[in-house]
C-alpha positions in Angstrom: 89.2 252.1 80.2 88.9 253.7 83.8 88.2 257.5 84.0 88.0 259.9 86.8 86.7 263.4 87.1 84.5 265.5 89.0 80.7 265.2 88.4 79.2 268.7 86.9 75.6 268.5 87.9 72.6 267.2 86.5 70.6 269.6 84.1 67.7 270.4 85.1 64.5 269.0 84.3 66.5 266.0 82.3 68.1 262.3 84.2 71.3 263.3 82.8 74.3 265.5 83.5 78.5 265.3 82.6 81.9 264.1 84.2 84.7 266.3 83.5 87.4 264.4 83.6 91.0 265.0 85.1 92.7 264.7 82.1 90.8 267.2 80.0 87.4 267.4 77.7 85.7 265.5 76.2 83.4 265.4 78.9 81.5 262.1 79.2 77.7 261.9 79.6 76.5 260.0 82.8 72.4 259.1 82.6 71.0 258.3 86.0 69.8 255.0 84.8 73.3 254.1 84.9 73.8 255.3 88.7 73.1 252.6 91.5 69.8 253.5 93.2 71.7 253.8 96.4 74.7 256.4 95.4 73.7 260.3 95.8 75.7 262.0 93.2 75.8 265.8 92.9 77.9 268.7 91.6 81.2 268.4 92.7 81.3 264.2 93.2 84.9 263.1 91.9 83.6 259.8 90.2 85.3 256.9 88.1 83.5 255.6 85.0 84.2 252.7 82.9 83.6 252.9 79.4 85.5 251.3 76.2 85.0 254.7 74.8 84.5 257.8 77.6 83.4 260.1 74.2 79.7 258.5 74.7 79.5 257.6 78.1 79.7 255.2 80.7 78.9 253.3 83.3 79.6 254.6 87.0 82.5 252.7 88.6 84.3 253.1 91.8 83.0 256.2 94.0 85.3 258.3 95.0 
């Protein structure tokens, strides 16, 4: 499953932060191990994620 959203931040002092996506909570959790070394994601980055289930997380898909 494809979901898109707007990337919240990442908290500080941790390698992780949240995608809040379009359709509504829950948010999903995005760890920067899971980023490609070469995309600069902050606040405010709409992303897609793939994931079989967005509740726990996923992998980062197609930048938008």
């Amino acid at each position: 499953m494809q979901v898109e959203g707007m990337f919240s931040g990442w908290k500080e002092g941790t390698r992780y932060g949240f995608i809040v996506p379009d359709g509504g909570p829950p948010n999903i959790f995005l760890h920067m191990d899971d980023v490609p070394s070469q995309a600069r994601i902050e606040a405010g980055t709409r992303l897609a994620v793939r994931s079989r289930n967005p509740a726990i997380g996923g992998r980062l898909g197609n930048l938008g």
